[in-house]
Each structure stands twice: as structure tokens, then as C-alpha cells.
C-alpha positions in Angstrom: -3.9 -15.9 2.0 -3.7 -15.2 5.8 -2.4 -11.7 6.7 0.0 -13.6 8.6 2.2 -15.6 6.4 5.8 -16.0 6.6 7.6 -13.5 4.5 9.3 -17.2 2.3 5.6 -17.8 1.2 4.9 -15.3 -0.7 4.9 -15.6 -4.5 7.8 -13.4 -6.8 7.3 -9.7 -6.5 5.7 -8.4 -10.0 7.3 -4.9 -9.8 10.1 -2.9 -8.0 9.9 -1.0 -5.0 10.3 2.5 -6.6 7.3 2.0 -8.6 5.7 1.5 -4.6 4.7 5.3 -4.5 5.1 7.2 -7.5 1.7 9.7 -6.9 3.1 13.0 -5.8 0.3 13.2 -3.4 1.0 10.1 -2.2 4.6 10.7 -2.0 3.6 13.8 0.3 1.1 11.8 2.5 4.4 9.3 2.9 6.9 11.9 3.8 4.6 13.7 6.7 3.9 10.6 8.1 -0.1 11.0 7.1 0.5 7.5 4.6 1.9 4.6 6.4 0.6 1.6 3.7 -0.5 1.1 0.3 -2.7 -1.0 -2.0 -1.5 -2.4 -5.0 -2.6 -5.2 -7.7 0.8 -6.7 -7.3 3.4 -7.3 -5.2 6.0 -4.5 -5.1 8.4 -5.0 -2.0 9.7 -7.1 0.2 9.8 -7.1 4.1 12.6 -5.5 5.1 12.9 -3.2 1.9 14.0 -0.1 1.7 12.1 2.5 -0.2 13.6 6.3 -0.6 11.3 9.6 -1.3 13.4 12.8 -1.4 15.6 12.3 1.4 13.8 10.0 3.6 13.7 6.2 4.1 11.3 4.3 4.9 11.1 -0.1 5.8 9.0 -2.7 4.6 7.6 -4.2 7.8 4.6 -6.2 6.2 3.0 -7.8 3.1 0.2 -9.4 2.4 -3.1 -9.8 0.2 -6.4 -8.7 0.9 -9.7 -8.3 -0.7 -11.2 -4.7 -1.6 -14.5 -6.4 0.4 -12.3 -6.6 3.8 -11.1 -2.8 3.8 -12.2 -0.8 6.8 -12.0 2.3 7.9 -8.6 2.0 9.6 -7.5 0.9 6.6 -8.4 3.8 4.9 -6.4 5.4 7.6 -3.4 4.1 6.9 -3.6 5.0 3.1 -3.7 8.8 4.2 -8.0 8.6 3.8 -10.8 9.2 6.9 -12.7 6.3 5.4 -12.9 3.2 2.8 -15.5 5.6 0.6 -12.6 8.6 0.3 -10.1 6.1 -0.4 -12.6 4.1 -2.9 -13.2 7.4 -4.9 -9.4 8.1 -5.1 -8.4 5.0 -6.6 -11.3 4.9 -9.2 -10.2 8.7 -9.9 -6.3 7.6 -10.8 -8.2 4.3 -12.5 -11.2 5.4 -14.6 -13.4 2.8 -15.5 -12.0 0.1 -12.8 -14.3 -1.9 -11.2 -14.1 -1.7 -7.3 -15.2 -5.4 -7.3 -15.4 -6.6 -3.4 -13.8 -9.9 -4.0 -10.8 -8.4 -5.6 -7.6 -9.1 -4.2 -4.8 -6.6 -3.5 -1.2 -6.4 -2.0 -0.9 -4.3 0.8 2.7 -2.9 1.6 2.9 -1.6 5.3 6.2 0.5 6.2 7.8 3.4 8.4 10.2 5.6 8.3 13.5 4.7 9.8 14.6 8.5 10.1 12.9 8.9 12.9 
């Protein structure tokens, strides 16, 4: 799937968009602005969604799929991480036993806050 596709192809969300970021320190990472996307095994959102955390809002602006082998360190970035390792080590922390298998495909969720 290209990182490009049109928000109409992509397949039925699997969860809801409050389930998006439910980590606290995730939630915190969100809020200050340090979190700005995040990686999950299904689709959550829609572009154009809202999602609340305490009193702020934040929009949808892109969704698509990408493997684990295609993260960078910008990536990493955006998930609130200085680099793919960090972030690799958090997500097998929350997910003992996981594989971190390079061909494995994600949904990645990239918003904003609209109270800015």
C-alpha cells in the first residue's frame, strides 16, 4: 500500500479512535506536542478525525500502512523517540514476547492539534 492513497481506499477501521492513545505516557508526549503519530496493528481513525486528550483536540491528517522494516529515525521522531532502536524497545516493553518482524505491517495515524 502506497503511503499516498486516497483516504476512500482504505479498508474498514478495526478499532475506534479513543482506543488511538490510551498509554498515559503517550497521552503526555501527545498533549506537549513531543508525539505527533502513532503505530498501530490496525486501523484506528480516519482522516479528518477528531481525537480528544484532557482538553485538547487533535485531527487526523494521514493514514496509511507501513512495514516495521521501513521505520527511520524521523519516524521515531514523530512517535515522541530519538531513534527506531528507543522506539523498538518501547513497543516490545508494552508487548512482551512480540516479534519485531521487519516485514510486518502497521497503520500509522499522523495528526495535530487544532488548539493551536
Amino acid at each position: 500500500m502506497s503511503n499516498h492513497e486516497a483516504q476512500y481506499e482504505l479498508p474498514p477501521k478495526t478499532c475506534t479512535i479513543d482506543r488511538l492513545v490510551t498509554m498515559p505516557d503517550d497521552v503526555n508526549k501527545v498533549i506537549k506536542g513531543i508525539k505527533t503519530a502513532t503505530r498501530r496493528n490496525g486501523r484506528y481513525a480516519d482522516v479528518g478525525e477528531i481525537m480528544v486528550l484532557g482538553d485538547k483536540k487533535f485531527i487526523v491528517e494521514r493514514v496509511y500502512s507501513q512495514s516495521l522494516g521501513e521505520l527511520t529515525d524521523e519516524n521515531a521522531r514523530q512517535e515522541g523517540y530519538d531513534t527506531v532502536e528507543e522506539y523498538k524497545q518501547s513497543i516490545l516493553s508494552y508487548h512482551p514476547g512480540m516479534p519485531w518482524l521487519p516485514q510486518m505491517r502497521v497503520w500509522v495515524h499522523e495528526f495535530r492539534s487544532v488548539n493551536d
